[in-house]
C-alpha positions as CSV (number, residue, x, y, z in Angstrom):
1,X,258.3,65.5,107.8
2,X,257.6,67.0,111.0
3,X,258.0,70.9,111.8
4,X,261.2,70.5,113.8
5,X,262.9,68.4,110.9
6,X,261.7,71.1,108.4
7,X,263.0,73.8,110.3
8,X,266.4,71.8,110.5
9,X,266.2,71.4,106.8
10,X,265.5,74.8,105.7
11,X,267.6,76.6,108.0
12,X,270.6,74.2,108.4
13,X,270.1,72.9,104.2
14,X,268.5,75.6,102.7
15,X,270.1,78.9,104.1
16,X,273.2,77.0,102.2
17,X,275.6,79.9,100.1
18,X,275.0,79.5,96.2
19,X,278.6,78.4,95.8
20,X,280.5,75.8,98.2
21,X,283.7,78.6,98.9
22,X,281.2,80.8,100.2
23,X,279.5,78.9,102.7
24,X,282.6,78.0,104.4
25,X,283.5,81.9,105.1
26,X,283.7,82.2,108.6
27,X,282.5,85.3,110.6
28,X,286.8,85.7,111.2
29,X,287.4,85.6,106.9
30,X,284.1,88.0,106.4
31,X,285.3,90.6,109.2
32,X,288.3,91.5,106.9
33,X,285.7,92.1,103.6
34,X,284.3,95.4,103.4
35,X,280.7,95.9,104.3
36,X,279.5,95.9,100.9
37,X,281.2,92.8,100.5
38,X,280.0,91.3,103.6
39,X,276.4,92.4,102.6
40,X,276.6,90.8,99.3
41,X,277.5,87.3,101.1
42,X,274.6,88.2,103.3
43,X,272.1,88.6,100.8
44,X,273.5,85.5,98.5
45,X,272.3,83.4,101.4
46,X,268.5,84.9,101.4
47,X,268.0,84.8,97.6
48,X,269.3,80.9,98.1
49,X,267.3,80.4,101.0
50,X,264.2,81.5,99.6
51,X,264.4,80.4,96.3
52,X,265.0,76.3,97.6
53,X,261.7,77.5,100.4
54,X,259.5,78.3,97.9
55,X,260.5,75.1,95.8
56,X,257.7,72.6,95.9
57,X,260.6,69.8,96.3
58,X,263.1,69.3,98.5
59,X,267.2,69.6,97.5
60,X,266.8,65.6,97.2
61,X,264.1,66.2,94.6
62,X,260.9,64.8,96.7
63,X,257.9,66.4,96.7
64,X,257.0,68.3,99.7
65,X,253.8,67.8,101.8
66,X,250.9,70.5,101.4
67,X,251.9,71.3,105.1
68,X,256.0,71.4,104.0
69,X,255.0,74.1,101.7
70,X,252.8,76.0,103.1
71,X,255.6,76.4,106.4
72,X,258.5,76.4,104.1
73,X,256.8,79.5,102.2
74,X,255.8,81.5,105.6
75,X,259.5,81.0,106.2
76,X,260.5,82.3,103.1
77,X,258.6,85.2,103.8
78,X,259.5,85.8,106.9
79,X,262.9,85.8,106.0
80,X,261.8,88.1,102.7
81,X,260.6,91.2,105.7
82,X,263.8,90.3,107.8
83,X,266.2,91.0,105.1
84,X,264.5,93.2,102.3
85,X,264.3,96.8,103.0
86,X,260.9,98.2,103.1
87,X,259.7,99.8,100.0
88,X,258.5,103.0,101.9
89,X,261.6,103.1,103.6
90,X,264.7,102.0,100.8
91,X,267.0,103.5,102.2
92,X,267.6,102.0,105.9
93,X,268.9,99.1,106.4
94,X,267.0,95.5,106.9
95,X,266.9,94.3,110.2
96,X,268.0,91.3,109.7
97,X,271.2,92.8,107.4
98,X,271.9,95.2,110.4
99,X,271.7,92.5,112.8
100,X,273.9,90.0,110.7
101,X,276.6,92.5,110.1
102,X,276.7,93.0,114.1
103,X,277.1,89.5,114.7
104,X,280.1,89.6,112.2
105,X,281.5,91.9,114.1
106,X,281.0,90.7,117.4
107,X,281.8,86.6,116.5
108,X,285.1,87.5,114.7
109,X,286.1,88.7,118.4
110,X,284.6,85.7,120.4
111,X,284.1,82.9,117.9
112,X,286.0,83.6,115.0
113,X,285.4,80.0,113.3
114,X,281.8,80.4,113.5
115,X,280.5,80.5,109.9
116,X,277.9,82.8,108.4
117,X,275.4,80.0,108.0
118,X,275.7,79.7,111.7
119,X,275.0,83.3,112.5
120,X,272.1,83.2,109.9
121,X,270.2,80.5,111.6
122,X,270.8,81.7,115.1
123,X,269.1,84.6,114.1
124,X,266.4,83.5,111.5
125,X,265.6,80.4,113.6
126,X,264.1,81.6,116.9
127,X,262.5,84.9,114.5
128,X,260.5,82.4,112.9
129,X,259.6,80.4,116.1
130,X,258.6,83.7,117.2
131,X,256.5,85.3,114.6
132,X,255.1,82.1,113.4
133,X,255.4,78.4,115.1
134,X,254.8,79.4,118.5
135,X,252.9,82.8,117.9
136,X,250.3,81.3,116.0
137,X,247.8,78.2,116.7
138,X,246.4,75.6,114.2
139,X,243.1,77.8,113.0
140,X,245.1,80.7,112.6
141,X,247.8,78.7,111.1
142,X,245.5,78.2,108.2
143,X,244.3,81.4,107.4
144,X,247.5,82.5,107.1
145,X,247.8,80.1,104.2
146,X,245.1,81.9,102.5
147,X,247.3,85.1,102.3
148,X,249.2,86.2,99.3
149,X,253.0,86.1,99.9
150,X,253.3,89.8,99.6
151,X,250.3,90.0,102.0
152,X,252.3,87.9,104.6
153,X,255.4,89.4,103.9
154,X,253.2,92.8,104.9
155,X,252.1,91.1,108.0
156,X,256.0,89.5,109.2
157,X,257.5,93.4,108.2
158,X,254.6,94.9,110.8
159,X,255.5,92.3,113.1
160,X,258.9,92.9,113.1
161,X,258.1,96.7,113.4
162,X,256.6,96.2,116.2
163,X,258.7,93.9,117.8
164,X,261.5,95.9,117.3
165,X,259.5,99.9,119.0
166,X,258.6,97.3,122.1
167,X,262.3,96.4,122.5
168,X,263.3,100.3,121.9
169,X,260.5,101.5,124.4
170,X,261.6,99.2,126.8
171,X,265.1,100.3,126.1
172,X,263.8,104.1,127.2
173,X,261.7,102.1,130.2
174,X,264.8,100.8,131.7
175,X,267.0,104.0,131.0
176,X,264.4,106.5,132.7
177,X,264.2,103.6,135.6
178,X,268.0,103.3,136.0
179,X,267.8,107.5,136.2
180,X,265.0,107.6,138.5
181,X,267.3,104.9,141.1
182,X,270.6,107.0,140.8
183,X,267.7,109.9,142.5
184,X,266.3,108.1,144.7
185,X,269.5,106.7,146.2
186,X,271.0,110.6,146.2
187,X,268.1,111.6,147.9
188,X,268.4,108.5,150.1
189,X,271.9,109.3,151.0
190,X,271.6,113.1,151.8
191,X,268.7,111.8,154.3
192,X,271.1,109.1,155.7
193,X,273.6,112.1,156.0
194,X,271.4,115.0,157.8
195,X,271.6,115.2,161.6
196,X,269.7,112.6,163.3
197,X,268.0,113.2,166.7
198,X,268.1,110.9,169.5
199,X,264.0,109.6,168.5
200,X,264.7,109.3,165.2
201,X,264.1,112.3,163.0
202,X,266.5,113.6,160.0
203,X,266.9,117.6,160.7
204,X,267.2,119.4,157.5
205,X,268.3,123.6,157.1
206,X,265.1,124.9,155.3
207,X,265.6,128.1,152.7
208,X,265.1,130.4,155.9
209,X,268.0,128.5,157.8
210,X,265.2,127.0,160.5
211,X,266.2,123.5,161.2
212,X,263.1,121.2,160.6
213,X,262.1,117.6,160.4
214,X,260.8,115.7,157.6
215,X,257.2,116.7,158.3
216,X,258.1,120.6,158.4
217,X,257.9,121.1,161.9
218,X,260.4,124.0,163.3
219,X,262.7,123.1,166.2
220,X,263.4,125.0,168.8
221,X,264.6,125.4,172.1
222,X,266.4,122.7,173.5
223,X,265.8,120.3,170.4
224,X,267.7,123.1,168.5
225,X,270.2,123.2,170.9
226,X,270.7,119.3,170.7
227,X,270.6,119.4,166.9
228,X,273.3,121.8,166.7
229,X,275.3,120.0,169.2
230,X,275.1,117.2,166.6
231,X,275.7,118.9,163.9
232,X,278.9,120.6,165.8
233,X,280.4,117.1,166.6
234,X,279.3,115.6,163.9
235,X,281.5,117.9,161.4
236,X,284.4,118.3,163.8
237,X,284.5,114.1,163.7
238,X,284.3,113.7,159.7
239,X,281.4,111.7,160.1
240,X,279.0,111.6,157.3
241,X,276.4,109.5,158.0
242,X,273.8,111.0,160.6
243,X,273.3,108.0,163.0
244,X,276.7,106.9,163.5
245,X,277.3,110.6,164.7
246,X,274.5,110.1,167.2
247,X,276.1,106.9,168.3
248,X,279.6,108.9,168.5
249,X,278.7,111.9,169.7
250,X,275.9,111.0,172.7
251,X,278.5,111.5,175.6
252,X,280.0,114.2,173.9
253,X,276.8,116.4,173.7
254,X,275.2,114.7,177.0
255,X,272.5,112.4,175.9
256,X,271.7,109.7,178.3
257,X,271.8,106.2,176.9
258,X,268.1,106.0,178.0
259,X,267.0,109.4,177.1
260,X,265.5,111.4,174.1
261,X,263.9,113.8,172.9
262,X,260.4,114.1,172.3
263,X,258.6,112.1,170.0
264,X,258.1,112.8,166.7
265,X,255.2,114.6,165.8
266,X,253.7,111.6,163.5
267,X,251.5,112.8,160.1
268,X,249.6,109.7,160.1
269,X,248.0,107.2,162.2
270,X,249.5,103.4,162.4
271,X,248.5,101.7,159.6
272,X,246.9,98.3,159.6
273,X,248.4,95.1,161.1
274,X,249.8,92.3,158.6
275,X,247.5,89.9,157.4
276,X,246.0,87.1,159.6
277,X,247.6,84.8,157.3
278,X,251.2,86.0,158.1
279,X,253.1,84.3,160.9
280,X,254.8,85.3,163.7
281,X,252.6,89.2,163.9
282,X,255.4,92.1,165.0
283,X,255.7,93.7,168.3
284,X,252.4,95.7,168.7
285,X,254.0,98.9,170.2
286,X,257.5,99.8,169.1
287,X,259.4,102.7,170.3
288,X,258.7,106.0,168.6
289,X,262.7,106.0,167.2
290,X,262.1,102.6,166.0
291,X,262.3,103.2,162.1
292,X,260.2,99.8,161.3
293,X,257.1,98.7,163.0
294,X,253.7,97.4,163.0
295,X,252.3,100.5,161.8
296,X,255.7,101.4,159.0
297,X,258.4,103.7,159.4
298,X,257.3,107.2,161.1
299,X,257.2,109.3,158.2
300,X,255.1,111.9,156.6
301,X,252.0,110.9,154.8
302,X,252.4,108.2,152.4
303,X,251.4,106.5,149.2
304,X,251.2,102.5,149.7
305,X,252.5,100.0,151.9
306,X,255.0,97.4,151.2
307,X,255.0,94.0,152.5
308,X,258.3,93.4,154.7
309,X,258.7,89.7,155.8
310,X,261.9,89.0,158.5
311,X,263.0,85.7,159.3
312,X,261.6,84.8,162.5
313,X,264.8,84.3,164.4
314,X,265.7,88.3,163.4
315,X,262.0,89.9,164.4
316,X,262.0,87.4,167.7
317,X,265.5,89.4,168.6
318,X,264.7,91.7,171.5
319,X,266.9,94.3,169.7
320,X,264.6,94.2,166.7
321,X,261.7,95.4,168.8
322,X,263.2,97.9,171.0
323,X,267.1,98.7,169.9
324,X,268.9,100.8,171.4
325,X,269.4,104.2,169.9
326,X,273.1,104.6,168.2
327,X,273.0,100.4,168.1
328,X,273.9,97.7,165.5
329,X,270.7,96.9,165.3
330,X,269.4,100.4,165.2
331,X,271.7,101.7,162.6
332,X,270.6,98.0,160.3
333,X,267.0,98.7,161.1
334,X,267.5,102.3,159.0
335,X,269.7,101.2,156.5
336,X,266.8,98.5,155.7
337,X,264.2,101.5,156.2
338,X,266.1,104.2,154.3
339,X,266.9,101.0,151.2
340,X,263.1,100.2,151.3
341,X,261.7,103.8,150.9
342,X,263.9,104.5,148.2
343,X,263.0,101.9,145.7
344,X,259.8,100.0,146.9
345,X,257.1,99.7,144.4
346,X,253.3,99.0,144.8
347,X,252.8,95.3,145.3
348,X,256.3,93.9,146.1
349,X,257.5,92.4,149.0
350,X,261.4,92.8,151.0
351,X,262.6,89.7,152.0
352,X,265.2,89.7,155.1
353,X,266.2,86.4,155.0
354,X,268.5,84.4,157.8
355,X,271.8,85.1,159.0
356,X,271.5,88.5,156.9
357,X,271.3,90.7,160.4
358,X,274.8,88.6,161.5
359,X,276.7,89.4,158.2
360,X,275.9,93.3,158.4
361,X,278.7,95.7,159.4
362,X,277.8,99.1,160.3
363,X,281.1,100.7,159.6
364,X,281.5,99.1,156.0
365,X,277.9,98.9,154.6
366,X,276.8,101.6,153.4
367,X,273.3,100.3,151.9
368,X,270.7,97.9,153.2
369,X,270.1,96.6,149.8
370,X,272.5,94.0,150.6
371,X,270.6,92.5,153.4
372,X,267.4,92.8,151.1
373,X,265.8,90.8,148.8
374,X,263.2,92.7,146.5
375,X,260.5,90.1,145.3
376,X,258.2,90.5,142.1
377,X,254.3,90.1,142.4
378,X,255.0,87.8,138.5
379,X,258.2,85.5,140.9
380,X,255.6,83.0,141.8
381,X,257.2,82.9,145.1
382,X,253.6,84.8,146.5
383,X,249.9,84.7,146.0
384,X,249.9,88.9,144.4
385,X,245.9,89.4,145.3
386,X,246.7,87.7,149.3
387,X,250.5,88.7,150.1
388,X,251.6,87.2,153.0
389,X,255.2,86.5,154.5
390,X,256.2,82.6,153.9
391,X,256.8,80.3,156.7
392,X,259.2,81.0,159.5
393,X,259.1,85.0,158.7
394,X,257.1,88.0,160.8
395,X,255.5,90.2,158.5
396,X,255.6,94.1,158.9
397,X,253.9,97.0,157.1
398,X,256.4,99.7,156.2
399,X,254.5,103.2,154.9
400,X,256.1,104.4,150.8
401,X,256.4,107.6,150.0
402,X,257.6,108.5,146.7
């Protein structure tokens, strides 16, 4: 008998109720019973289901192989850590009883005519395909044999410990990440929101009520002038977002379509071009208000650069390499810019695939992370140790800075 049979056998024969009434209960029947009741049915099953593992015969009465037993009783104690408190710990629950009585719960609601045998071996079959059949190999297969069932009931109950602080951290992991993005996109949005001069820059009040850029530097004269002709328009129109009240307001407060201000002071030289590898390189010298280029976005001093690969008919564009301030494609260059910098990690790359530029509304999108696709270095869709854009994409280096 082969290991998938046994498995069938024991789990679908074996985790069978001691009396016929009780393994037809269905998770809909238990859900009325009390907890104590529902426990009870719970731990009928594993007394069953490893007293019948440890037999040295099957339920038709023929011997089992030396490998039959030696699986069926690794199952049984397996199943023995799942549901058996621990005796350092009596008084909290099993994991596999918590789990059970949570899947009760949950399959009276969706699948009431699923049957407590059927919840059992959804959760008792992939544990053991976890812990034992596909965790361990052939040599260590058979030293396991040469433990004592309490000893390997020791070794599934640290297992399962372990298994279960991994999903917990993990839990925390994801929790503290998911906090850390709601930040990041405040902090992303009160950027997207300050005044924004004709080359670029976000103006922010400091505690002293200067007006300064990003990199600290003070404005004055006639850059302060502009900024608080912005700032004056922008209020008076309602309009939040800093670039769209440059667009709106340049008449107003007498910019020049072909004018601004002067550049911004930059904290750091141009980084590196893209790798030879990449096709279709960027423009080598974009404007200074242009927020994406072949040396990043103009920013303060940074902490890595990511990898941003744009479909060659969107870089080829001659509004992608010079757009005009106030633009479409000015306003979806920093949206793409301001989404990047707020949740680009080390080794990644930004995909902006085809036709994403065409679908992209300045007055209804709000975030550039719809235009954006965020690829993992573990996707297999790029070599991690030589990123490079695929086929048919230009590749840019955009400065992090976190």
């Amino acid at each position: 008998m082969n290991l998938q049979v046994l498995r069938l056998v024991a789990l679908l024969g074996l985790l069978a109720f001691g009396a016929a009434l009780a393994n037809s209960q269905t998770v809909a029947e238990l859900a009325k019973q009390s907890e104590s009741q529902q426990r009870q049915a719970i731990m009928g099953s594993v007394d069953n289901a490893i007293k019948n593992l440890m037999s040295k015969t099957d339920r038709g009465g023929k011997p089992k192989s030396a490998q039959e037993i030696e699986e069926s009783r690794a199952m049984a104690n397996m199943i023995q850590a799942l549901f058996t408190p621990d005796t350092k710990h009596p008084d909290e629950e099993s994991p596999g009883a918590k789990t059970i009585l949570l899947r009760i719960k949950k399959g009276a609601a969706e699948n009431p005519n699923q049957t407590l045998a059927d919840e059992m071996t959804g959760l008792v079959d992939p544990a053991f395909d976890h812990f034992y059949t596909s965790f361990l190999n052939a040599d260590s297969k058979a030293i396991w044999a040469t433990k004592s069932d309490a000893d390997q009931v020791k070794l599934f109950r640290l297992s399962i410990e372990l298994d279960q602080e991994k999903r917990r951290n993990q839990q925390i992991i994801k929790a503290l990440e998911d906090e850390d993005t709601k930040v990041v996109k405040k902090i992303a949005e009160m950027d997207e929101n300050t005044v924004v001069l004709p080359d670029g820059r976000s103006i922010f009040q400091d505690k002293d009520g200067d007006l300064v850029d990003s990199n600290g530097t003070k404005l004055q004269g006639k850059e302060r002038e502009l900024a608080e002709r912005l700032d004056d328009c922008k209020a008076r129109r309602g309009i939040k977002n800093g670039r769209e009240a440059l667009a709106a307001c340049r008449d107003e407060v007498g910019i020049p379509s072909d004018s601004s201000t002067s550049p911004a002071p930059s904290a750091t030289p141009a980084a590196t071009p893209p790798p030879p590898t990449a096709p279709s390189p960027p423009p080598a010298s974009p404007p200074a208000d242009d927020p994406i280029g072949t040396g990043g976005f103009i920013t303060p001093p940074t902490s890595f650069n990511a990898l941003l690969c744009v479909s060659a008919d969107l870089a080829n564009n001659r509004s992608w390499s010079k757009p005009e301030a106030g633009s479409k494609m000015d306003t979806f260059k920093y949206r793409v810019a301001s989404y990047i910098k707020s949740v680009a990690k080390p080794g990644w790359e930004y995909w902006i695939g085809q036709g994403q530029y065409e679908r992209f509304n300045p007055a209804t999108t709000s975030s550039g992370g719809q235009f954006v696709s965020a690829v993992s270095p573990d996707s297999g869709r790029f070599d991690e140790f030589d990123p490079h854009c695929p086929s048919g994409y230009a590749a840019f280096w955009v400065q992090v800075r976190h």
